[in-house]
C-alpha positions in Angstrom: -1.9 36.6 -62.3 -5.2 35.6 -64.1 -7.6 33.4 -62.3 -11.0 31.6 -63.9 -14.2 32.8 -62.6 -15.4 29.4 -62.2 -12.1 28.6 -60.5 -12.6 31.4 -58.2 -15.4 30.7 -57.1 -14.6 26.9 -56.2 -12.0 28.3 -54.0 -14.2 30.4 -52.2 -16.8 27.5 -51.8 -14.2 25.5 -50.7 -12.7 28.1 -47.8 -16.3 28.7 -47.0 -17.1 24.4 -46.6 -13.8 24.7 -44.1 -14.6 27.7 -42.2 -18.0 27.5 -41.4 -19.2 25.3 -38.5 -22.5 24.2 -37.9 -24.3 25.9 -34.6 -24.7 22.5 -33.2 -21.1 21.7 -33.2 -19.5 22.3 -30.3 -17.0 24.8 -30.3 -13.8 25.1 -27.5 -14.1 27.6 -25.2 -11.9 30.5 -24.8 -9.7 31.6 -21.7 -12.0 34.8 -21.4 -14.9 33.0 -21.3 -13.6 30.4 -18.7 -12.9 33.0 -16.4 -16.6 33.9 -16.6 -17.8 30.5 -17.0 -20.0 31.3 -20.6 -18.9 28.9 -22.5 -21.0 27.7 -25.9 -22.0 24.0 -24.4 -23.7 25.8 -21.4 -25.7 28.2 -22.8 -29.8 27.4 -22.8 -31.2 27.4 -25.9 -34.3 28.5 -24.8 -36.3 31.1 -26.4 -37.6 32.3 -23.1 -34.3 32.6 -21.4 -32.5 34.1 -24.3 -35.1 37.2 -24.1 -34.9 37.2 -20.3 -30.8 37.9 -20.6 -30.9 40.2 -23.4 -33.9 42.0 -21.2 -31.3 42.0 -18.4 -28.5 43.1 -20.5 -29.9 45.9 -21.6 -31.9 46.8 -18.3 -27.8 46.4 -16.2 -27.1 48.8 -19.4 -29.5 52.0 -18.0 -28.6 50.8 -14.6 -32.3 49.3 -13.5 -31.1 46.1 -11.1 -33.8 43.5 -11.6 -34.0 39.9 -10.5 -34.1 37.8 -13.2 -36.1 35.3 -11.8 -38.7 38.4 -11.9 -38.2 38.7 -15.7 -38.7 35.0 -16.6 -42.2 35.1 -14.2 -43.2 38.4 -16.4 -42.0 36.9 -19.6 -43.7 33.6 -19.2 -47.4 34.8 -19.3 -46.6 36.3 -22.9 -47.5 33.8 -25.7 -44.3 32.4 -27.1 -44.8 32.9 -30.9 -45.2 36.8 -29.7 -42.1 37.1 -27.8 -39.9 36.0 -30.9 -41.0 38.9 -32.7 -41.3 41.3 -30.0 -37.9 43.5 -30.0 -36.1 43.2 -26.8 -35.7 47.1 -26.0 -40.0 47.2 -26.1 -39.8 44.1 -23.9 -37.6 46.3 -21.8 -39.2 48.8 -21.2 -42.7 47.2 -20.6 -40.9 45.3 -17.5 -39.4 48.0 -16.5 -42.5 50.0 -16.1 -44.5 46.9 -14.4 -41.4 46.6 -12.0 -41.8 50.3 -11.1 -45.1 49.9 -10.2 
């Protein structure tokens, strides 16, 4: 079976228009998440408490328990625009060490 390439590639487009669904659209939440109560809707968009989670993520990850109230009070004084492009495994670490102390 021969297919165009122009023919192709409007059947691809056309998957890809049906598949894909905007991050603002809300998406149905599965059984799994539930059960732990992380569903989509719910979730904070903001940039501050995105960081703070992954920070706490990968902080449960080496086993260091933090309160996470903790991280959002050391996390705040940074200047926003620097914590984007700070990676989270630096951020880490830094609390980590001002924790210890």
């Amino acid at each position: 079976m021969r297919i165009r390439l122009g023919r192709l590639r409007q059947l691809i487009r056309e998957e890809a228009r049906d598949t894909i669904m905007a991050p603002t659209q809300y998406s149905e939440p599965s059984p799994e998440s539930m059960r732990r109560l992380d569903m989509p809707a719910m979730r904070s968009n903001d940039p501050l408490q995105i960081k703070v989670d992954q920070v706490i993520k990968i902080l449960n990850h080496d086993h260091v328990q933090v309160d996470a109230r903790d991280v959002k009070k050391l996390l705040s004084t940074v200047d926003p625009k620097r914590l984007l492009v700070m990676k989270v495994d630096a951020i880490a670490k830094q609390v980590q060490k001002k924790l210890a102390n």
